[in-house]
C-alpha positions as CSV (number, residue, x, y, z in Angstrom):
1,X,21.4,-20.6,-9.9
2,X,19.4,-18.0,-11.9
3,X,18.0,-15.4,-10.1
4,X,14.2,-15.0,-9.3
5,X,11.5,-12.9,-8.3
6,X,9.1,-14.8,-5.9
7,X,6.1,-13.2,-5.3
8,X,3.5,-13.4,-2.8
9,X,1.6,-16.3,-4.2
10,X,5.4,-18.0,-4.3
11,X,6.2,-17.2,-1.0
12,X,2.9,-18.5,0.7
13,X,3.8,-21.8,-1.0
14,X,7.4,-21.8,0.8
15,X,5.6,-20.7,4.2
16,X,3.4,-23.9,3.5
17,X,5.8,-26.4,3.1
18,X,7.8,-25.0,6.1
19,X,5.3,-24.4,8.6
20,X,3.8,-28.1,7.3
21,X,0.9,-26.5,6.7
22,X,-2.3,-25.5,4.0
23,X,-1.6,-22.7,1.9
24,X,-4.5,-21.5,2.9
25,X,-3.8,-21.0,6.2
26,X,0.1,-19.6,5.1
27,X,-1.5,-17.1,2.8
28,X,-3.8,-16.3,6.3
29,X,-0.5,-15.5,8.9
30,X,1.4,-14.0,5.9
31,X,-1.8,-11.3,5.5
32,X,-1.8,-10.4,9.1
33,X,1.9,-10.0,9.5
34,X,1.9,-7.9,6.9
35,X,-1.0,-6.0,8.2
36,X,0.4,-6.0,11.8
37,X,3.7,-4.2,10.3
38,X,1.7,-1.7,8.6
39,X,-0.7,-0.7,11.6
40,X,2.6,-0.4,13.8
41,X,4.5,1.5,11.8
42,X,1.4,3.8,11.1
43,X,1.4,4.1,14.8
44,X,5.3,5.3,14.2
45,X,7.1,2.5,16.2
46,X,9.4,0.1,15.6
47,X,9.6,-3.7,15.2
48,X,12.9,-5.3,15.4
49,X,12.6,-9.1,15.0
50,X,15.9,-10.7,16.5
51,X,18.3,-12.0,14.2
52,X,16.6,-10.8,11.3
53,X,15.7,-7.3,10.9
54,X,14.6,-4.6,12.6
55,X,11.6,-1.8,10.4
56,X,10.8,1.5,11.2
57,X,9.5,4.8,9.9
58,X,11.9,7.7,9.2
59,X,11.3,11.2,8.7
60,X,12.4,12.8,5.4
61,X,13.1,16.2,5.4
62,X,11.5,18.4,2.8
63,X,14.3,19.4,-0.2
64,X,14.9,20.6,-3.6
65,X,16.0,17.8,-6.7
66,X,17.3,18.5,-9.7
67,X,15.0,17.7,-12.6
68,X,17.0,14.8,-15.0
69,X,15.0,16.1,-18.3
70,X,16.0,19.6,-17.4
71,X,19.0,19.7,-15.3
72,X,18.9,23.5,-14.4
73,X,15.3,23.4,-13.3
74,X,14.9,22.4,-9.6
75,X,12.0,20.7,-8.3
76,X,10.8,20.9,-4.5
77,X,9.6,17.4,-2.4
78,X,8.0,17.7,0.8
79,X,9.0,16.5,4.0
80,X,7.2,12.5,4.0
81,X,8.0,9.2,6.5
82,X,9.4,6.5,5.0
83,X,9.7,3.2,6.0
84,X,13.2,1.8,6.7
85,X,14.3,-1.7,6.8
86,X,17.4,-2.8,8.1
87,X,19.0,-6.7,8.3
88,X,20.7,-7.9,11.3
89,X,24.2,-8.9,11.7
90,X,23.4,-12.8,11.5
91,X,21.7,-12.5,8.1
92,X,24.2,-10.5,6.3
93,X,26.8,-13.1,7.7
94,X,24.5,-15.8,6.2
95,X,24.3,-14.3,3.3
96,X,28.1,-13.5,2.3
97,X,29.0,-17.3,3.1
């Protein structure tokens, strides 16, 4: 099976046919989870979704890098959040059948 990149429009079709419902209405619930993960990470908790995964934001702490075109030449990065996403057990078990 060749490998694919399914995009959003992709994906509310496979929510459609799952749910047995428009893709209207998929496209609608896919929007506000995504929208609900984003306002509660913003608000710096965490979701964890049973069996599946659990998201989060994590701090980064501020560092130097080296710069690849110029390898003696360091390059300072702030301190920024991140958000971190994690599978559960069950789904990495699923997906080294």
């Amino acid at each position: 099976m060749e490998k694919q990149t399914i995009g959003k429009i992709e994906l509310t079709k496979i929510m459609a046919e799952k749910a047995q419902c428009s893709e209207k209405v998929a496209k609608a619930n896919l929007e506000a989870f995504m929208e609900a993960v984003l306002e509660t990470m913003e608000q710096g908790n965490k979701i964890t979704i049973p069996k599946f995964c659990s998201i989060e934001v994590k701090e980064a702490a501020a560092r130097t890098v080296r710069n690849p075109r110029n390898p003696e030449e360091r390059i300072p990065v702030e301190a920024h959040k991140r958000g971190h996403f994690k599978f559960a057990p069950s789904v990495k078990d699923r997906l080294n059948a």
